[in-house]
DSSP file (Angstrom, degrees, kcal/mol; ACC not computed):
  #  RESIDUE AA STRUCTURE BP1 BP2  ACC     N-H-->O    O-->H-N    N-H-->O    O-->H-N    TCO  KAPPA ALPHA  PHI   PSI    X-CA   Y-CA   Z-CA
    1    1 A X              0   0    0      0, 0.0     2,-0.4     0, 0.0     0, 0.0   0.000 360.0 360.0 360.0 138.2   84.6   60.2  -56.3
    2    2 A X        -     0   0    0      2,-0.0     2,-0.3     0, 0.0     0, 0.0  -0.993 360.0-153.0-152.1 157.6   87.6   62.7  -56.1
    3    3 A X        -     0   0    0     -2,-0.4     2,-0.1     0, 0.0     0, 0.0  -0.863  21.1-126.1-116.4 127.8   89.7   64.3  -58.0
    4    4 A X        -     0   0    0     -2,-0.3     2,-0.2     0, 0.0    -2,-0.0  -0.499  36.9-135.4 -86.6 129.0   93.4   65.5  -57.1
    5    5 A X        -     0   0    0     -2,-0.1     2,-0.2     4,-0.1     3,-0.0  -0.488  13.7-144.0 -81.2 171.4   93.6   69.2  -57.8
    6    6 A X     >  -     0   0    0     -2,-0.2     4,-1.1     0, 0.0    -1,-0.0  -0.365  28.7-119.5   3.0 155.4   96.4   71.1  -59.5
    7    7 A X  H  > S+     0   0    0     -2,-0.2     4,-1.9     2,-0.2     5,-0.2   0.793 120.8  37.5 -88.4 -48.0   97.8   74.0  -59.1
    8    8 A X  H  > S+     0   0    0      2,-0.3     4,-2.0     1,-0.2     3,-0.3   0.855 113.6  56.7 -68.5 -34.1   96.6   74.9  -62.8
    9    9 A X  H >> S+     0   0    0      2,-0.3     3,-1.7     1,-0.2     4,-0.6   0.998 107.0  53.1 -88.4 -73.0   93.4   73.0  -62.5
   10   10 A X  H 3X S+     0   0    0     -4,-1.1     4,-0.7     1,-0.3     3,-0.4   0.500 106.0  51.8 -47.0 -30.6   92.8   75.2  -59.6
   11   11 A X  H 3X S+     0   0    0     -4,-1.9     4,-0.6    -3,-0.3    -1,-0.3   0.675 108.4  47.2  -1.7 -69.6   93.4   78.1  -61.5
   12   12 A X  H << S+     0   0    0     -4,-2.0    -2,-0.2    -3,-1.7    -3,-0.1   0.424  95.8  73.8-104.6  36.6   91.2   77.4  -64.0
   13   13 A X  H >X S+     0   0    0     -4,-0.6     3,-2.7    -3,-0.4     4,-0.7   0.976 109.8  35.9 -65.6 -80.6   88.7   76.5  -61.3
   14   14 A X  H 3<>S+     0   0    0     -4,-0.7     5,-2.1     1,-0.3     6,-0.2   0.309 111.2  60.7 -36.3 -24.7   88.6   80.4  -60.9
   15   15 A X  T 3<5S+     0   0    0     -4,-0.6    -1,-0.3     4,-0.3    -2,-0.1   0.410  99.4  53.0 -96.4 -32.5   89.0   80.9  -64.5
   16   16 A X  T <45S+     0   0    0     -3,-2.7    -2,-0.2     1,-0.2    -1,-0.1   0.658 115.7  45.9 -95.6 -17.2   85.5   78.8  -65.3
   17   17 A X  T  <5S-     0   0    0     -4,-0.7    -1,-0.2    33,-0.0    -2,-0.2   0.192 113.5-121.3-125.5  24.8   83.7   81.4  -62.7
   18   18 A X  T   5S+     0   0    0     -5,-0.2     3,-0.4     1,-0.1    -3,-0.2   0.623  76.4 125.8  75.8  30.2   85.3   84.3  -64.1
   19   19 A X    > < +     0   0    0     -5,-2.1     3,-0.5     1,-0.2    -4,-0.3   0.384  24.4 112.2-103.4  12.3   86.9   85.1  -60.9
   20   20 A X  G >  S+     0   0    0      1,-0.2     3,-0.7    -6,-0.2    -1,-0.2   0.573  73.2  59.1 -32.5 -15.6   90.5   85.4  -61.9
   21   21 A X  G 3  S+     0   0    0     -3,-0.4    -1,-0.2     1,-0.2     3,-0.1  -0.250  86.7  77.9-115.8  41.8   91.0   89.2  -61.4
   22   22 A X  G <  S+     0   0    0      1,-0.8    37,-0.8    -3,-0.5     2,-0.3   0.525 109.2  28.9-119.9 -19.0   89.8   88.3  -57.3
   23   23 A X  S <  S-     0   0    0     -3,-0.7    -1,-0.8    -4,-0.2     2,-0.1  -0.914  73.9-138.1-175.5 135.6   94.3   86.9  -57.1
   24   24 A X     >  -     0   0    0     -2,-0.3     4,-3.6    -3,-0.1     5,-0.1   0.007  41.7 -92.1 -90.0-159.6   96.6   87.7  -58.5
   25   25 A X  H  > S+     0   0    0      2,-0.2     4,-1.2     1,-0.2     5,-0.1   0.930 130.1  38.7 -78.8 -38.6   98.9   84.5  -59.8
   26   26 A X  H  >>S+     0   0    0      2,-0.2     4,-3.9     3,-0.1     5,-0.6   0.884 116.9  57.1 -78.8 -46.8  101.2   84.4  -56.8
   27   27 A X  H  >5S+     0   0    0      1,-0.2     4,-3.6     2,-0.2     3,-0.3   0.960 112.4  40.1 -22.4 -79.0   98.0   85.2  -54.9
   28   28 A X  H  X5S+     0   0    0     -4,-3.6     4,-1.9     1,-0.2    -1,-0.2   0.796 109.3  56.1 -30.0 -54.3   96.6   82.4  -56.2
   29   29 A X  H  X5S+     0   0    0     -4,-1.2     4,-1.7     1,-0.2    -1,-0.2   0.628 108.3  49.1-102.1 -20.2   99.4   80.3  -56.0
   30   30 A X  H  X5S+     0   0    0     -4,-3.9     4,-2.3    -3,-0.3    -1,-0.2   0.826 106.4  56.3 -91.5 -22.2   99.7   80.9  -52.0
   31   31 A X  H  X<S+     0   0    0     -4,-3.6     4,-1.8    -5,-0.6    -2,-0.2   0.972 107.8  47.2 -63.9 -46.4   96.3   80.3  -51.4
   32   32 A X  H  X S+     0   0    0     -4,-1.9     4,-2.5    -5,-0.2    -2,-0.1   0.793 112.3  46.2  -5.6 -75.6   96.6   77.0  -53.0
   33   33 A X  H  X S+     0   0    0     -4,-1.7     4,-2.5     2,-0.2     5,-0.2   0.938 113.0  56.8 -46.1 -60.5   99.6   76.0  -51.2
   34   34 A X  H  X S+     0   0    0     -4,-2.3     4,-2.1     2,-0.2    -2,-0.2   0.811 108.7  47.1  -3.3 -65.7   97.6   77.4  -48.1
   35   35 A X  H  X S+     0   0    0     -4,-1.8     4,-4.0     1,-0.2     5,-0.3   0.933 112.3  49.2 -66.4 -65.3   94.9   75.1  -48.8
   36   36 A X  H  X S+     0   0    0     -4,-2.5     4,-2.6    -5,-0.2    -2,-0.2   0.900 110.1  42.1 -39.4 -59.8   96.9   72.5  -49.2
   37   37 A X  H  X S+     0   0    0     -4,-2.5     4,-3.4     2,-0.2     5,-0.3   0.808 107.1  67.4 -60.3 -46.5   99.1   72.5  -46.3
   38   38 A X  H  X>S+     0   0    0     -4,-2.1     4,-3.0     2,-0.2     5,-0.7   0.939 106.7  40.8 -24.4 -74.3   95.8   73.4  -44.4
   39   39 A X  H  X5S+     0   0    0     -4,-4.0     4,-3.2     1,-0.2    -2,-0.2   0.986 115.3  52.3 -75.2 -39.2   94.3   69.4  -45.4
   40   40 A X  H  <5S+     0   0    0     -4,-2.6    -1,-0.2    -5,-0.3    -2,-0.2   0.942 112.4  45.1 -38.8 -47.4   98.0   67.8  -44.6
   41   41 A X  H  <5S+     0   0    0     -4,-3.4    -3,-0.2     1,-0.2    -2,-0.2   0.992 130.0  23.9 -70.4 -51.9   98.1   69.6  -41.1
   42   42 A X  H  <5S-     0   0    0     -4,-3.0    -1,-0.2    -5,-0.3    -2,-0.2   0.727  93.2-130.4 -95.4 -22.1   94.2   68.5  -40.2
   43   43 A X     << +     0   0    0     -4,-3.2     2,-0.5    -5,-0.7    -3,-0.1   0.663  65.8 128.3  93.4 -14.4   93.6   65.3  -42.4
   44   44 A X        -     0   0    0     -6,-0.4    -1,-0.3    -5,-0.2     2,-0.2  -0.832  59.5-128.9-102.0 139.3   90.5   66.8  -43.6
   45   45 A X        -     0   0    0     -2,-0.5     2,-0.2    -3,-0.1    -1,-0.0  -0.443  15.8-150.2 -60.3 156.4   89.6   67.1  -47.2
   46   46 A X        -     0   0    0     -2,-0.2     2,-0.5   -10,-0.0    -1,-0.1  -0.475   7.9-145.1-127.7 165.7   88.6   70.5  -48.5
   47   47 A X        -     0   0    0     -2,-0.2     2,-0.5     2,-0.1     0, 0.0  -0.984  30.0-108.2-128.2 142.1   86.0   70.6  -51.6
   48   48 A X        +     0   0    0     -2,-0.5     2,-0.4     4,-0.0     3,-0.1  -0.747  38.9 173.2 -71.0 115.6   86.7   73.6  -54.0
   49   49 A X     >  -     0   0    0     -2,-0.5     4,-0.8     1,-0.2    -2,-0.1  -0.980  13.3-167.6-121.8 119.7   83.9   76.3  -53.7
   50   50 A X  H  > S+     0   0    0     -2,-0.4     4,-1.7     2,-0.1    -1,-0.2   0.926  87.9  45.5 -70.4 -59.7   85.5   78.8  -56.0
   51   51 A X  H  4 S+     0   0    0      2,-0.2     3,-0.4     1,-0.2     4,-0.3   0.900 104.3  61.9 -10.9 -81.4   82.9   81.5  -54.7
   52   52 A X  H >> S+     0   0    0      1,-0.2     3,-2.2     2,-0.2     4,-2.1   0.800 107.4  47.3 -17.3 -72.0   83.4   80.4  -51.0
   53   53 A X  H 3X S+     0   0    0     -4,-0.8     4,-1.4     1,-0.4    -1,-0.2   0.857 108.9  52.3 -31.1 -61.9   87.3   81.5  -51.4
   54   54 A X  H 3< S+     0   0    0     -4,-1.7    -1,-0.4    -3,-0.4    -2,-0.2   0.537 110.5  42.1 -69.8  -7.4   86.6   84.6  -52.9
   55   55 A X  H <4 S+     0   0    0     -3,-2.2    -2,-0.3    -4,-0.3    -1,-0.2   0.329 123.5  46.2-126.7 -20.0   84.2   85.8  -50.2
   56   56 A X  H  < S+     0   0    0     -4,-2.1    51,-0.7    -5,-0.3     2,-0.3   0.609 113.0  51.0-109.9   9.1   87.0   84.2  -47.4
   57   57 A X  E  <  -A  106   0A   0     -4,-1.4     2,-0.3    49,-0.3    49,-0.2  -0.989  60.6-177.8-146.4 146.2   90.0   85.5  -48.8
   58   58 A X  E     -A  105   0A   0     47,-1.8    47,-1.5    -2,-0.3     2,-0.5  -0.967  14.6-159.8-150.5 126.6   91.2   88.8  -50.0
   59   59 A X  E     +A  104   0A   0    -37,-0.8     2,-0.3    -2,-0.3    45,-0.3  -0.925  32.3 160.6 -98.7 117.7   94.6   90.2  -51.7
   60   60 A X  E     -A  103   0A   0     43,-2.3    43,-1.7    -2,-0.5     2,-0.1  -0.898  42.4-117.0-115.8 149.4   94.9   94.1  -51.2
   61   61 A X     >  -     0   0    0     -2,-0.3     4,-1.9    41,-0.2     5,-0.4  -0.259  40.4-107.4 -58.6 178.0   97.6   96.5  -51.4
   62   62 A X  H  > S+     0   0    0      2,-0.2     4,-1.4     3,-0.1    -1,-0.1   0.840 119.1  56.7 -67.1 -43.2   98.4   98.1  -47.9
   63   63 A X  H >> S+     0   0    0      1,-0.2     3,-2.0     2,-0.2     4,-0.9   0.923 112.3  44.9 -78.7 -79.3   97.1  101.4  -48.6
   64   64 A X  H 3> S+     0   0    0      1,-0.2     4,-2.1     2,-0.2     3,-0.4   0.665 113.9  47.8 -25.8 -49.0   93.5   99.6  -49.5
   65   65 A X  H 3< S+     0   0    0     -4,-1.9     6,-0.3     1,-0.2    -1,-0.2   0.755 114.4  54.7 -82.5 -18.2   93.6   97.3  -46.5
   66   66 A X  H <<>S+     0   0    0     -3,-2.0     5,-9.2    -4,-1.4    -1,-0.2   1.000 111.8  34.9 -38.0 -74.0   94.4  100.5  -44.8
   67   67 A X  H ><5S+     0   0    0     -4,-0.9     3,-1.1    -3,-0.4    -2,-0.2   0.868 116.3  57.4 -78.7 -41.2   91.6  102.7  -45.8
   68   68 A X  T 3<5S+     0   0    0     -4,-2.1     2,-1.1     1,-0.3     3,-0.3   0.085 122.1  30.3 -79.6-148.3   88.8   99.3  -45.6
   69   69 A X  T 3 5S-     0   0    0      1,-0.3    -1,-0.3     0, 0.0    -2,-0.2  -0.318 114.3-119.4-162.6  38.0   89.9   98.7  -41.7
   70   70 A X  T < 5 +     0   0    0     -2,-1.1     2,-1.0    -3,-1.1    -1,-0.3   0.797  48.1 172.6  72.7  62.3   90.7  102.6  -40.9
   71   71 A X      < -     0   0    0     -5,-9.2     2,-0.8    -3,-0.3    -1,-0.2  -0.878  33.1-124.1-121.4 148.1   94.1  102.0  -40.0
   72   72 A X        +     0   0    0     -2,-1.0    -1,-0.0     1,-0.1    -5,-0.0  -0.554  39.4 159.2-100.0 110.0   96.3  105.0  -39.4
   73   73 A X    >   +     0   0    0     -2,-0.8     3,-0.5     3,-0.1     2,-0.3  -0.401  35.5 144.5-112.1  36.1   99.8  105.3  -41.8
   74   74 A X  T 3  S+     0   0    0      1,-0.2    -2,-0.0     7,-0.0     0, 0.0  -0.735  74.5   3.7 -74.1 147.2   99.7  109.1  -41.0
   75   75 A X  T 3  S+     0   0    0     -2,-0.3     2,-0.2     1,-0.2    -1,-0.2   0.557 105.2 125.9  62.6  10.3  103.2  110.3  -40.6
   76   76 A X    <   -     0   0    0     -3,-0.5    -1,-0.2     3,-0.0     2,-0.1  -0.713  58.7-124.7 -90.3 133.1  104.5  106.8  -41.6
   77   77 A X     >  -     0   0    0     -2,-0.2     4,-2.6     1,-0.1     0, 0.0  -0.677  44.4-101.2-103.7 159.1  107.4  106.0  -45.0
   78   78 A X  H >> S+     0   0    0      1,-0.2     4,-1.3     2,-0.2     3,-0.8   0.974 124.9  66.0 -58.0 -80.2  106.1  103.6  -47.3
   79   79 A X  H 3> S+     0   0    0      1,-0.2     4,-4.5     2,-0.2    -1,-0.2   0.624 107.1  41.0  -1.2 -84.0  108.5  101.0  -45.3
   80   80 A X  H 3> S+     0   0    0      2,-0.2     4,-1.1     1,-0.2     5,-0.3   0.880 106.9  60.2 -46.3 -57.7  106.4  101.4  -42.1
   81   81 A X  H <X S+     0   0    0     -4,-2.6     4,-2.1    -3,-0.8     5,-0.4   0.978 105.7  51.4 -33.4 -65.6  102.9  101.5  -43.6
   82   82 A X  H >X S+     0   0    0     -4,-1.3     4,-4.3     2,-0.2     3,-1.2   0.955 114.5  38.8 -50.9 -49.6  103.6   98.3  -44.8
   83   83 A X  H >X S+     0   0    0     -4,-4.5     3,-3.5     1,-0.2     4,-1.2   0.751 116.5  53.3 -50.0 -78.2  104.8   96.7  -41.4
   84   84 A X  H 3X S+     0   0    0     -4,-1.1     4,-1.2     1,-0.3    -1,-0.2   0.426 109.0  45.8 -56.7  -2.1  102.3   98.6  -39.9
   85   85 A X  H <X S+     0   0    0     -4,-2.1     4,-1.4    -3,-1.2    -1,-0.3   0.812 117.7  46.7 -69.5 -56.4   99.5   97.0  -42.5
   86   86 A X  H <X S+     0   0    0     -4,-4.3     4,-2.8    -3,-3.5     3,-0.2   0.957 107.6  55.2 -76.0 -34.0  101.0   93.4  -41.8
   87   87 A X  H  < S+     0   0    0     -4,-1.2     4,-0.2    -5,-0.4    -2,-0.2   0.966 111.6  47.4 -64.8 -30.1  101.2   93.7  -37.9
   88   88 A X  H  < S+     0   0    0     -4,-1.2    -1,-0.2    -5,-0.3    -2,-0.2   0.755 107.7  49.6 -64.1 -31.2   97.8   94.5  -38.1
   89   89 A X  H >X S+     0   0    0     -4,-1.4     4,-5.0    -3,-0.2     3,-1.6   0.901 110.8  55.0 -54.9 -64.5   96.8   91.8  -40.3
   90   90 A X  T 3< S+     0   0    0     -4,-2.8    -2,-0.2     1,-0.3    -1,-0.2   0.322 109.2  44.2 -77.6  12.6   98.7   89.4  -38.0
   91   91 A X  T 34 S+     0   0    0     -4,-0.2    -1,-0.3    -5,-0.1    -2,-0.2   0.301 122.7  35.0-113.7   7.0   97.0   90.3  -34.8
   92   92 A X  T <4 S-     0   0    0     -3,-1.6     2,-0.2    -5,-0.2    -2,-0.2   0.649 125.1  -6.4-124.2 -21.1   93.6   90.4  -36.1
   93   93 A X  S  < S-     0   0    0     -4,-5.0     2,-0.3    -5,-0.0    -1,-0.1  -0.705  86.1 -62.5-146.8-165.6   93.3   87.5  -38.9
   94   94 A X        -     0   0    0     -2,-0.2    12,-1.4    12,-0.1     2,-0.4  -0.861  36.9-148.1 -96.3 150.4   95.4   85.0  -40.7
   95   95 A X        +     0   0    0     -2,-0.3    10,-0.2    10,-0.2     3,-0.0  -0.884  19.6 178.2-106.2  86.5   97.7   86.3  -42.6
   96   96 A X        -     0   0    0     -2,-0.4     2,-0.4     8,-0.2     9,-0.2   0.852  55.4 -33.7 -58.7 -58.2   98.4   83.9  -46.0
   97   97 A X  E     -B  104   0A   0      7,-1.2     7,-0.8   -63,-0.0     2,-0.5  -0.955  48.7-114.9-151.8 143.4  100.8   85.3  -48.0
   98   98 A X  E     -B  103   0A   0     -2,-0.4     5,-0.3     5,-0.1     2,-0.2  -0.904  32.2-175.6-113.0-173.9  102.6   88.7  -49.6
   99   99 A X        -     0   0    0      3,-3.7     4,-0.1    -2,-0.5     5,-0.0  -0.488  38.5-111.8-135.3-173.8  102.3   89.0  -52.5
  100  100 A X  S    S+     0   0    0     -2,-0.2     3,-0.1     3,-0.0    -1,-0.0   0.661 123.3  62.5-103.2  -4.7  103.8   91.7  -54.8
  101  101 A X  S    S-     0   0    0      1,-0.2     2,-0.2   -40,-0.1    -3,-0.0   0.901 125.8-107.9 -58.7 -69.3  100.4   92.8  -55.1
  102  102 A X  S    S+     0   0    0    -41,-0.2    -3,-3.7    -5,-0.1   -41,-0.2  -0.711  74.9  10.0 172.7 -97.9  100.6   93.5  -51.1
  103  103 A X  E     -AB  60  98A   0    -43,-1.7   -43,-2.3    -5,-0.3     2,-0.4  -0.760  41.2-165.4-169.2 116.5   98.5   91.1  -48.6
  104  104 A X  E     +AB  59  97A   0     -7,-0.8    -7,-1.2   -45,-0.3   -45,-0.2  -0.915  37.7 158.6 -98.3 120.0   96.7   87.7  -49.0
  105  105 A X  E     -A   58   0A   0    -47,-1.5   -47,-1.8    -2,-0.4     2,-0.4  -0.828  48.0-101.1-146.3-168.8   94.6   87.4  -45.8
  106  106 A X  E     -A   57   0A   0    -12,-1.4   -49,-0.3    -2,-0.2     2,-0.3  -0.901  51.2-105.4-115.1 143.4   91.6   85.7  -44.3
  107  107 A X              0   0    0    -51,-0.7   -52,-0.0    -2,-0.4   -13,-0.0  -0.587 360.0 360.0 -67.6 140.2   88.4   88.1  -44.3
  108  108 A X              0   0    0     -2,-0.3    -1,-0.1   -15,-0.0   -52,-0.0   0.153 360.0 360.0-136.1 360.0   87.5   89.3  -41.0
């Protein structure tokens, strides 16, 4: 049997396993789309493992994904950190979304 998700249903997928504070709401709301777009391209249906998500996706600010993966913004404006925080992202993993938050990515 299946059931066609929601963007809100999906939401309070996250919501029922107390994981809201893992994305933020545009977080959320590009992983979704993500997801989505993800089973259009391939054909395959996805099941929601709320857990799963949270342990293969991660929204950080720059400076975190910085300090977690030792990347060096010495001598860098805030401008530049960030590129260099997204180029890095986007040569090493997928890169999902920004956020205002900072960086929706795939864990690596």
């Amino acid at each position: 049997m299946k059931t066609t998700l929601t963007f809100c249903g999906f939401r309070d997928a996250f919501r029922a396993y107390e994981r809201m504070d893992n994305f933020s709401y545009e977080g959320a709301q590009a992983l979704f789309e993500y997801l989505e777009q993800y089973e259009e391209e391939t054909g395959e249906e996805l099941e929601l493992d709320v857990i799963a998500l949270c342990c293969d996706y991660t929204e950080d600010t720059p400076e975190a994904i910085a300090a977690n993966y030792s990347i060096d913004l010495e001598d860098l404006d805030e401008e530049e950190q960030v590129e260099a925080v997204r180029d890095y992202l986007a040569g090493n993993t997928q890169l999902i979304a920004e956020t205002p938050s900072g960086f929706l990515y795939a864990n690596f």
